[in-house]
C-alpha positions, 0 to 999 in steps of 0.5 A: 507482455512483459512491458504491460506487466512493468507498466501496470506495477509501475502505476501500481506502485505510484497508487500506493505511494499517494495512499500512502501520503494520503495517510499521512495527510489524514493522520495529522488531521486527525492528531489537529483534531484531537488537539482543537477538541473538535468531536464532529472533526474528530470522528470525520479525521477518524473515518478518513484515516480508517479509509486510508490505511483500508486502501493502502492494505488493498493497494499493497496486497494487490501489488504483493500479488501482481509481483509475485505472478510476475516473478512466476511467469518470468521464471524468477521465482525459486521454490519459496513457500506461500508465506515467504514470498509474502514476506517478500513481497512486504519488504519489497514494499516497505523499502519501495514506499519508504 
């Protein structure tokens, strides 16, 4: 259903957009750590911010793909390779996050 397949995108895209902003968030408390010299800090913001940018790349891997069947079983796609369409599918992402 196609409404099913917007709607899990949609939510897809929203997941992606507060990971982003979670990175954000865990980049400048590791930048405030590294500022006040706080080892134990330091190595937490470190964790944090690996987390992050590990689910933000899962997150948009994911919608990279669900796009893609999306377009092929809508019939949107023409004959681009493997590799073009997920350079597609990061532009698209790019300019949907910001």
């Amino acid at each position: 259903d196609h409404q099913d397949t917007r709607q899990a995108i949609t939510s897809l895209k929203d997941r992606v957009n507060a990971e982003h902003d979670a990175l954000i968030a865990a980049t400048i408390a590791l930048s405030d750590a590294i500022d006040n010299n706080d080892p134990d800090t330091i190595v937490e913001a470190r964790d944090e911010q690996q987390l992050r940018e590990k689910r933000l790349a899962t997150l948009a891997a994911d919608l990279k793909a669900i796009e893609h069947a999306a377009a092929i079983l809508q019939g949107d796609r023409d004959d681009t390779s493997p590799q073009q369409a997920a350079t597609r599918g990061r532009e698209h992402h790019q300019r949907t996050i910001g």
